[in-house]
LOVO-623772 format. One record per residue (C-alpha): residue number from 1; residue in one letter; x, y, z. Coordinates in steps of 0.001 Angstrom, whole numbers, m for minus. Last residue first. Example, Ala and Ser with C-alpha at 12.3 -4.5 7.8 and 13.67 -1.06 7.14 Angstrom:
<sites>
(2; S; (13670; m1060; 7140))
(1; A; (12300; m4500; 7800))
</sites>
This chain:
<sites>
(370; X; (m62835; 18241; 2503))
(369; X; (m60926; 19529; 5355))
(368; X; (m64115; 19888; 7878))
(367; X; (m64748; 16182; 7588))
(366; X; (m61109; 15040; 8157))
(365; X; (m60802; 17014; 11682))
(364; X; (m58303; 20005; 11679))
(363; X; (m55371; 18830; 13439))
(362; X; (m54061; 18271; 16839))
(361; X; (m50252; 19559; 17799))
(360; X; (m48898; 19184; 21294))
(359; X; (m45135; 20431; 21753))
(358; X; (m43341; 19328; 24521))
(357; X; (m40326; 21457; 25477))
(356; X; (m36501; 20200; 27569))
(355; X; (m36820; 20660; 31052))
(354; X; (m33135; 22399; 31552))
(353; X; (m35546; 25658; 31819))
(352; X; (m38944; 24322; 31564))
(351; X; (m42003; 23873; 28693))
(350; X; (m45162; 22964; 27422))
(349; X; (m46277; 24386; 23681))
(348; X; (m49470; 23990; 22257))
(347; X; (m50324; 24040; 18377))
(346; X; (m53726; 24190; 16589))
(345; X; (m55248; 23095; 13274))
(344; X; (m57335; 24750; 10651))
(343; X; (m54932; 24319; 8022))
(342; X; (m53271; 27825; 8273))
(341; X; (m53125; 27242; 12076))
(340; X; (m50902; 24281; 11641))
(339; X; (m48278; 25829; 9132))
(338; X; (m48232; 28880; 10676))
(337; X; (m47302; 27706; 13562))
(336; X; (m44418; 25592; 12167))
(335; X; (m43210; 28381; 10310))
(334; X; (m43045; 30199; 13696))
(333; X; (m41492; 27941; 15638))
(332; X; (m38425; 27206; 13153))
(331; X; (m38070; 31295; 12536))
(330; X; (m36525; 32533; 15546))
(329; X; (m33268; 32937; 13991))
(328; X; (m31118; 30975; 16889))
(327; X; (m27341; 30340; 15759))
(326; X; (m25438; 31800; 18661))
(325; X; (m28388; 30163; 21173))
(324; X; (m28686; 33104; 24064))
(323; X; (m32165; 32200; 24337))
(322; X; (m35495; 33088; 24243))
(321; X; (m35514; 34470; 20679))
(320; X; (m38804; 35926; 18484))
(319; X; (m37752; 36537; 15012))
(318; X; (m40872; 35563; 14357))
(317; X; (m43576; 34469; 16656))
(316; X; (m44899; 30893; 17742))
(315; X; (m43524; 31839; 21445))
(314; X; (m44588; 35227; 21805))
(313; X; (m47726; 34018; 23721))
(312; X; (m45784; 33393; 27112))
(311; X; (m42349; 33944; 26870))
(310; X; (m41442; 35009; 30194))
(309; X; (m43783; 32663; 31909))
(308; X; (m42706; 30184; 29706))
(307; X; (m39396; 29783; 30458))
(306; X; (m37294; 28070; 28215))
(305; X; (m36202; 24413; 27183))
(304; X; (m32587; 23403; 27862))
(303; X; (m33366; 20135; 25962))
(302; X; (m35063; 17079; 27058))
(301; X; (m37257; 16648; 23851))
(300; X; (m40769; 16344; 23216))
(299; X; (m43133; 16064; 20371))
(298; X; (m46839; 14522; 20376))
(297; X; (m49190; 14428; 17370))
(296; X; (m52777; 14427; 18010))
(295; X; (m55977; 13523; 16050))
(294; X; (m59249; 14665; 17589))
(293; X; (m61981; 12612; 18963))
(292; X; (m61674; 13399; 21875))
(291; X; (m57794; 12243; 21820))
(290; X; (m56735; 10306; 19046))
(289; X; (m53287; 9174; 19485))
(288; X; (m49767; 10321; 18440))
(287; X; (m45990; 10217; 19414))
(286; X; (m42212; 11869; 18727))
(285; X; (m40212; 11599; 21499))
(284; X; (m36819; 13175; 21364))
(283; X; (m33575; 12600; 23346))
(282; X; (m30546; 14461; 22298))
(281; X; (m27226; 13397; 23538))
(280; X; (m25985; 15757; 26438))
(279; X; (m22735; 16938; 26652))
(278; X; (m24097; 20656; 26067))
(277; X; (m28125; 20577; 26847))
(276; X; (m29868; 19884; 23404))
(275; X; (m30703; 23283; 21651))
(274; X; (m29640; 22785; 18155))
(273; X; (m30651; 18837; 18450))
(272; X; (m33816; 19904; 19431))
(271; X; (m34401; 22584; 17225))
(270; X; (m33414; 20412; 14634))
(269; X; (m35911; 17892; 15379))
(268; X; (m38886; 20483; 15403))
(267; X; (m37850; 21692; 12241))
(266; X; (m37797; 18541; 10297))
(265; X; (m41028; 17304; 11704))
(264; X; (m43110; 20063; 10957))
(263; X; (m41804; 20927; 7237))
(262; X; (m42139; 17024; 6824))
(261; X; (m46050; 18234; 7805))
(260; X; (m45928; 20981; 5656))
(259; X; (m44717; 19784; 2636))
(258; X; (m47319; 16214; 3398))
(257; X; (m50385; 18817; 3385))
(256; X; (m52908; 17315; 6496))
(255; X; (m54927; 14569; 6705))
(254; X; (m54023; 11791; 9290))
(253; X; (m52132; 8478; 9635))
(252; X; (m50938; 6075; 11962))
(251; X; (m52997; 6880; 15283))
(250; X; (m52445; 4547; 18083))
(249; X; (m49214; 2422; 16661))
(248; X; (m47556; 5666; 15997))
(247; X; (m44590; 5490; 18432))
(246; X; (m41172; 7411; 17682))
(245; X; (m39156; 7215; 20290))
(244; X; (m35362; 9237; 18900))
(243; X; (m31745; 9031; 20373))
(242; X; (m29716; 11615; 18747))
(241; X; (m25973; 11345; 18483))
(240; X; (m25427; 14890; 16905))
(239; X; (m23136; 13162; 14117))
(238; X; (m25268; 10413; 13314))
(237; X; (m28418; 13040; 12930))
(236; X; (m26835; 15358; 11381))
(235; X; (m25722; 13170; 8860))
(234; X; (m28993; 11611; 8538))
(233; X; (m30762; 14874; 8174))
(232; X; (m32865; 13139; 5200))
(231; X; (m33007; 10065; 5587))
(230; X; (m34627; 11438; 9608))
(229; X; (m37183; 13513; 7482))
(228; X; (m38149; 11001; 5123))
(227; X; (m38720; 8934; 7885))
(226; X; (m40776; 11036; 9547))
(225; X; (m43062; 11572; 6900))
(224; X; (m43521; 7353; 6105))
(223; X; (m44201; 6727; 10007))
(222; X; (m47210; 9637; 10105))
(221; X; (m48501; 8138; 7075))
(220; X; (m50327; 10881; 4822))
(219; X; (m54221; 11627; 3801))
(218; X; (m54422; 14326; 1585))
(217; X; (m54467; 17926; 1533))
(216; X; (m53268; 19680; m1424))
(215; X; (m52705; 23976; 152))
(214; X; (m52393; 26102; m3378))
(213; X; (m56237; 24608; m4287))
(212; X; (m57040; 26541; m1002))
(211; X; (m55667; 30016; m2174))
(210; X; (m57274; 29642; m5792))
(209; X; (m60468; 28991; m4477))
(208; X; (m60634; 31640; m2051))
(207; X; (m59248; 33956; m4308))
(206; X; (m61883; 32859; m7027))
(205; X; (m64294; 33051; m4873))
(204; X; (m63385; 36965; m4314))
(203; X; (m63683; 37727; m7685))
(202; X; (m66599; 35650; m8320))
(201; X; (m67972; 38428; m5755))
(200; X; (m66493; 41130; m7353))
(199; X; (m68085; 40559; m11234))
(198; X; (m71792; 39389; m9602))
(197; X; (m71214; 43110; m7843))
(196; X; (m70457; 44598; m11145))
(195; X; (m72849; 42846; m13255))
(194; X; (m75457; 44323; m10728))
(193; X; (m74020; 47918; m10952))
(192; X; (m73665; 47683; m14677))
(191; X; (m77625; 46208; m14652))
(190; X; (m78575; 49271; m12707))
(189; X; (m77091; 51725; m14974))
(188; X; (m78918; 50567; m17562))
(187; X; (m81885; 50828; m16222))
(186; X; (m81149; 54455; m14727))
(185; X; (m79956; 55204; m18659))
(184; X; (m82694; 53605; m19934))
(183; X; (m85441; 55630; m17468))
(182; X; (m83569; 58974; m18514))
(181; X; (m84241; 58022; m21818))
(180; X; (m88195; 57222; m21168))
(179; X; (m89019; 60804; m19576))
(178; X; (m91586; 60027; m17438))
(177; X; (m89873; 60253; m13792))
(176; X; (m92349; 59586; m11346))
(175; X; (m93270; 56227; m12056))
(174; X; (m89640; 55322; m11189))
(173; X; (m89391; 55474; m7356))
(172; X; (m86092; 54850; m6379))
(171; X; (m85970; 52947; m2996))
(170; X; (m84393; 49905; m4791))
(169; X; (m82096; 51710; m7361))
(168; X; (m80324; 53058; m4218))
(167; X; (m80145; 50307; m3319))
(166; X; (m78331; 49104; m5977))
(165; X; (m75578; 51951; m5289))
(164; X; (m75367; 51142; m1578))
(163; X; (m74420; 47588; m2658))
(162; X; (m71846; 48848; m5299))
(161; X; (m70321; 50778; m2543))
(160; X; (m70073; 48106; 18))
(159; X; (m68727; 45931; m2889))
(158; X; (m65556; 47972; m3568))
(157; X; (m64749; 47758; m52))
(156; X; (m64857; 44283; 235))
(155; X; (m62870; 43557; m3262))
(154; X; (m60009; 46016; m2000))
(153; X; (m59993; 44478; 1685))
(152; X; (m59304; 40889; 358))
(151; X; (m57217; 41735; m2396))
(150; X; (m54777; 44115; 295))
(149; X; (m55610; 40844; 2348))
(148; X; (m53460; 38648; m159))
(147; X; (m51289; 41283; m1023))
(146; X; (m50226; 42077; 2933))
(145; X; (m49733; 37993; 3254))
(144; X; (m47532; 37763; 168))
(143; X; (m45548; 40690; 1179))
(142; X; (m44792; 39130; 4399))
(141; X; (m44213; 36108; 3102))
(140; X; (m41694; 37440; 216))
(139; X; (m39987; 39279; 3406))
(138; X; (m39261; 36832; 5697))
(137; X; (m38143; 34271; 2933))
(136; X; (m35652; 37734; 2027))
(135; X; (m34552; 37678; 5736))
(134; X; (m34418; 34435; 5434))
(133; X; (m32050; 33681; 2568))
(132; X; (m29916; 36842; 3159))
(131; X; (m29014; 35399; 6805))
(130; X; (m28300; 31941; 5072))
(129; X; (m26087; 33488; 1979))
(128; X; (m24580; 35613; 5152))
(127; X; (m23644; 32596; 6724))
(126; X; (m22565; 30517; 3806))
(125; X; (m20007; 33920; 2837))
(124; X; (m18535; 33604; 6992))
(123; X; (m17991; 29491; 6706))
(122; X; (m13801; 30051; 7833))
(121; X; (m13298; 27099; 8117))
(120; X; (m11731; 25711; 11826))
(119; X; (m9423; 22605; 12514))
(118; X; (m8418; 22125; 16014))
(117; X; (m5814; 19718; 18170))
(116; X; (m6213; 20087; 21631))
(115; X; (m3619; 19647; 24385))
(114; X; (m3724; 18805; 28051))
(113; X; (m912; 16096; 26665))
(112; X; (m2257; 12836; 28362))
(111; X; (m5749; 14471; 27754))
(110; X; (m5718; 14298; 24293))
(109; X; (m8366; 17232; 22583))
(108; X; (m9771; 16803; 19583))
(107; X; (m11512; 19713; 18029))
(106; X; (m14003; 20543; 14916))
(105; X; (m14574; 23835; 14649))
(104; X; (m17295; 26016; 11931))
(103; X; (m15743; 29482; 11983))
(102; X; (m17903; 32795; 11176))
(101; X; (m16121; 36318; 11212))
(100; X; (m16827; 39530; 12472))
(99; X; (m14801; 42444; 11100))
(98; X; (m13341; 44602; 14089))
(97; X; (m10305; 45516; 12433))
(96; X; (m8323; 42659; 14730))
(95; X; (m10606; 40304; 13710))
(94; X; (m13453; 39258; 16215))
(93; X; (m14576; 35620; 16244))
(92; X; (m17960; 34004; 15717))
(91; X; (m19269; 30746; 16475))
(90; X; (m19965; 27141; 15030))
(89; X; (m19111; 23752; 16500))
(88; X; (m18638; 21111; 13561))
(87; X; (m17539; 18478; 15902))
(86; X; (m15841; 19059; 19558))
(85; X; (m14429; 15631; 20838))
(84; X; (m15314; 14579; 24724))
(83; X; (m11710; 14061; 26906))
(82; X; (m13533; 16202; 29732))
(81; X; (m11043; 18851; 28933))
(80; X; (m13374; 19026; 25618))
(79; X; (m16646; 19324; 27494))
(78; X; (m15027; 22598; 28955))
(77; X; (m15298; 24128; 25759))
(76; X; (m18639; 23446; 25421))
(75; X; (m19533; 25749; 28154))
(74; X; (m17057; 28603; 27423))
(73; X; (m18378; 29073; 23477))
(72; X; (m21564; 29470; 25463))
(71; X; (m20043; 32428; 27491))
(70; X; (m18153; 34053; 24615))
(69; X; (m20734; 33906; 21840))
(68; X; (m22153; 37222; 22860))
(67; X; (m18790; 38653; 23138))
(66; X; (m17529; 37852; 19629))
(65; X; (m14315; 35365; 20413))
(64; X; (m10952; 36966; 20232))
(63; X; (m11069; 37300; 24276))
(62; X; (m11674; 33477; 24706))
(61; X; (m8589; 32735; 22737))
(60; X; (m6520; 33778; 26315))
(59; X; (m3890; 36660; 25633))
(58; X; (m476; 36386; 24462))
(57; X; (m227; 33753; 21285))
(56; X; (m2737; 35895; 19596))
(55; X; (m1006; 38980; 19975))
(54; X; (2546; 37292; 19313))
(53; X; (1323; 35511; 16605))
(52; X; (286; 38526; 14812))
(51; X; (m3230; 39316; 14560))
(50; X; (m5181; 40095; 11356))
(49; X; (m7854; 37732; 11847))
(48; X; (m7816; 35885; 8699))
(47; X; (m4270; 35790; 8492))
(46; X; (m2915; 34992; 11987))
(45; X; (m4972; 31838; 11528))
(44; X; (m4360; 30698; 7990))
(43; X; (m460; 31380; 9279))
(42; X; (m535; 27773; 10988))
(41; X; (m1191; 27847; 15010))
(40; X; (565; 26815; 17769))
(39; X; (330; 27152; 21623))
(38; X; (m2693; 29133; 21433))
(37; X; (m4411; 29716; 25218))
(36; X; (m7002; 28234; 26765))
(35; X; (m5218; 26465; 29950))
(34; X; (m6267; 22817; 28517))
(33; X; (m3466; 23613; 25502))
(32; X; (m4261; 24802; 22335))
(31; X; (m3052; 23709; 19220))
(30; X; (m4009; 25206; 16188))
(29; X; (m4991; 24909; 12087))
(28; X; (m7051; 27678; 10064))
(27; X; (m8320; 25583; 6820))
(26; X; (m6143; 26724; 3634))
(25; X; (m3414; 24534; 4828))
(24; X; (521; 25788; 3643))
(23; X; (2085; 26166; 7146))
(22; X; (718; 22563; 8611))
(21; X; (1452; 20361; 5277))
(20; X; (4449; 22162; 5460))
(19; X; (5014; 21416; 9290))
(18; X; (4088; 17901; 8361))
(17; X; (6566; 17268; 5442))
(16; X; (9317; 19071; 7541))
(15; X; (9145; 16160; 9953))
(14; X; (11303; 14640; 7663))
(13; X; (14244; 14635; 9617))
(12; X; (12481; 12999; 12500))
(11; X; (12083; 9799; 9889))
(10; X; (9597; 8995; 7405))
(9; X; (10434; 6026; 4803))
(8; X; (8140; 3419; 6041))
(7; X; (5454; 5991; 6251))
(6; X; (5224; 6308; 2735))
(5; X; (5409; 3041; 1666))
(4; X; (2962; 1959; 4437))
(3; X; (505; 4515; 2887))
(2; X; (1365; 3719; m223))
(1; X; (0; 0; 0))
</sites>
């Protein structure tokens, strides 16, 4: 093999191999030691932040990280001294201009040395693609909802008008007016105002139409959704170490829109991978049943959860945060809600600090779909 060819011929003097491996890597490469300061790092790092070595080598790393990722960048930290790798961890560093950067980590530490070994990319463009992304998604459905009732409201008040205008026509009394043009022209200006109201009010069923042929609802298998959801995060998934219950035996299928419903599931297990407690494996249950007659889907997770006294009914909106999360956007909650109240459903939300959340969802009963 190569590999044994190759390493059969290294020696100490070839250790120059590795440092120029080391010196010439795109990727920002350091050692740290247990204390949390830089014992080496390749000139990737020194580059993108615009240090010298002797600045970076001289103070803690903590104080190059952005201040509001400092204290959770702190807590996973110390799960590496406890021996436990550190894979694609994201946060946000400080360069020495004051430009904020993005760096995706991935850390071994080795106890019997107090040292760890770190890769970081710099993943600064993919973050501002993402922050572009939904602040524009945030925008197209905001401008799709103030068109929709801008229709709404037009074809409303052009009809109270057009009603006035025909009665107006009612309580006119004709067999006082004898010349017979004037009676075409009030004749004929009836039938326009008639036309015009039939005109509006197919109008406005055609919005309504038109809005709920954009929403397919069919019957879906609970089992089939989620699965196409975990295939599809299985990275994630495998990397994150999540243990998931999934029990559907009760109530296997119901009738909702199958986008929306993956839509469902996929956000509410990355939220609770996202906000897991740090060293903790996430733990979801995912169940449903029929409960008064009413199809349910249960969702919990043991994550750090958050208050609800504090949040209370901002929880479903956006941009709403409730807690110091570096990547929170405050948009998984509310795309979910909107989802389920859009279809007639309803969402409820239990939760505790360090308690992790349980989210109840029942949907719109079959009959009052169709």
């Amino acid at each position: 093999m190569i590999t044994e060819k190759f390493n059969s011929n290294l020696n100490p003097n070839n250790n120059y191999i590795f440092e120029h491996f080391f010196e010439l890597s795109a990727d920002l490469l350091c050692i740290a030691g247990f204390d949390g300061y830089f014992v080496k790092i390749n000139p990737a790092v020194s580059k993108l932040l615009g240090y010298t070595n002797e600045e970076l080598f001289s103070k803690p790393i903590n104080e190059f990280v952005y201040i509001d990722d400092r204290h959770y960048t702190t807590i996973v930290r110390n799960e590496l001294l406890n021996n436990k790798p550190l894979l694609n961890f994201e946060n946000r560093y400080v360069t020495k201009s004051g430009e904020i950067v993005w760096l995706s980590w991935s850390s071994m530490p080795i106890a019997e040395e107090k040292l760890v070994y770190a890769i970081a990319k710099n993943i600064t463009h993919n973050k501002k693609l993402e922050e572009e992304r939904n602040l524009l998604l945030s925008n197209i459905t905001k401008i799709n909802k103030d068109l929709k009732k801008l229709s709404y409201t037009s074809s409303h008040d052009l009809r109270s008008p057009v009603n006035n205008l025909l009665s107006i026509f009612d309580i006119l009394d004709l067999s006082k007016i004898e010349d017979q043009e004037t009676l075409q022209f009030i004749e004929m200006l009836k039938s326009t105002s008639e036309n015009l109201k039939l005109t509006l009010n197919d109008y406005v069923d055609l919005l309504i139409q038109e809005d709920n042929m954009t929403i397919q609802i069919e019957e879906l298998d609970l089992g089939e959704s989620l699965n196409l959801v975990i295939k599809s995060i299985s990275s994630l998934i495998k990397i994150s170490k999540v243990s998931i219950s999934i029990n559907f035996s009760e109530l296997e299928k119901v009738y909702f829109n199958k986008a929306y419903l993956e839509s469902i599931f996929l956000n509410l297990i990355t939220n609770s991978i996202k906000y897991a407690k740090p060293g903790c494996s996430p733990t979801i249950s995912v169940y449903s049943k029929r409960y008064n007659d009413t199809d349910q889907l249960y969702f919990s997770d043991e994550g750090i959860g958050f208050d609800m006294e504090l949040v209370k009914d901002k929880v479903f909106g956006l941009h709403q945060k409730f807690n110091n999360h570096i990547d929170s956007k405050g948009i998984g909650l509310y795309l979910i809600n909107n989802h389920i109240t859009s279809l007639g459903g309803k969402i409820e939300v239990e939760s505790q600090i360090n308690e992790g959340a349980k989210f109840t969802i029942s949907f719109k009963k079959k009959d009052q779909n169709q």
